[in-house]
C-alpha positions as CSV (number, residue, x, y, z in Angstrom):
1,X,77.0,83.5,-11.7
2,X,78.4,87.1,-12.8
3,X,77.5,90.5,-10.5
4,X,74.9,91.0,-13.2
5,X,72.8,88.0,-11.7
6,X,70.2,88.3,-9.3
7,X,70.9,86.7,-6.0
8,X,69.4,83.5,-5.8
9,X,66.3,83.7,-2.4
10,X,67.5,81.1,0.3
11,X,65.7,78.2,0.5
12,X,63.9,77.7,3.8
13,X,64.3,74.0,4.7
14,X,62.0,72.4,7.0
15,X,63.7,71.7,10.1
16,X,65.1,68.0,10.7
17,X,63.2,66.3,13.5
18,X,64.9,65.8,16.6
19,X,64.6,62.9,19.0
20,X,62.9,63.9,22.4
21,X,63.8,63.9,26.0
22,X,61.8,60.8,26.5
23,X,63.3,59.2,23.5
24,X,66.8,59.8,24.7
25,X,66.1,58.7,27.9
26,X,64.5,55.3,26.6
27,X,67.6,54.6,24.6
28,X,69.6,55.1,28.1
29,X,67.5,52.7,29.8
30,X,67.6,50.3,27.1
31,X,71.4,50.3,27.1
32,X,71.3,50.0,30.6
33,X,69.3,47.0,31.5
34,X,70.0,45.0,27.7
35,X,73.3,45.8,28.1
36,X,75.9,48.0,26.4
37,X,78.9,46.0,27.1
38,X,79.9,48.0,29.9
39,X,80.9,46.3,33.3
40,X,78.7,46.7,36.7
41,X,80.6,49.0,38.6
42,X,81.0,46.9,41.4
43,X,82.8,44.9,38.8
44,X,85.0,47.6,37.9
45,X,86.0,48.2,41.4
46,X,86.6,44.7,41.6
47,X,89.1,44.7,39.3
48,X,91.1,48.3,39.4
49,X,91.2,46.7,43.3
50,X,93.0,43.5,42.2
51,X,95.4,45.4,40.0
52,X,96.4,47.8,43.2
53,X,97.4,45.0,45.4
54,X,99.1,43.2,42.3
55,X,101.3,46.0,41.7
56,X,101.9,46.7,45.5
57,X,102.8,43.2,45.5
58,X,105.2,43.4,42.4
59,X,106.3,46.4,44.2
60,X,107.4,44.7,47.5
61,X,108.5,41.9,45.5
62,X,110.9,43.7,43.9
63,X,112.4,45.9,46.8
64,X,113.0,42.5,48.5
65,X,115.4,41.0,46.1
């Protein structure tokens, strides 16, 4: 295109559809209760609560010897 050229008019492109609250909110609940690989967070207390006293342990442990 040279400067002699007539500016081309923008296109006006239909907007894209976008999902809707509700939508969004469905795929939440789906993830939720089908599961989305995630632990319960009782679970996940569970577990950091394990590692805690295994490292206090480890910890005492050590100072001992």
């Amino acid at each position: 295109m040279t400067s002699a050229e007539p500016v081309r008019p923008a296109i006006l492109r239909p907007r894209e559809p976008k999902a809707s609250v509700l939508a969004a909110f469905q795929l939440v609940e789906d993830a939720h209760y089908f599961g989305s690989g995630r632990r319960p967070r009782r679970d996940r207390v569970r577990v950091m609560t394990e590692r805690a006293v295994a490292d206090r342990r480890l910890a005492r442990d050590l100072r001992a010897s």
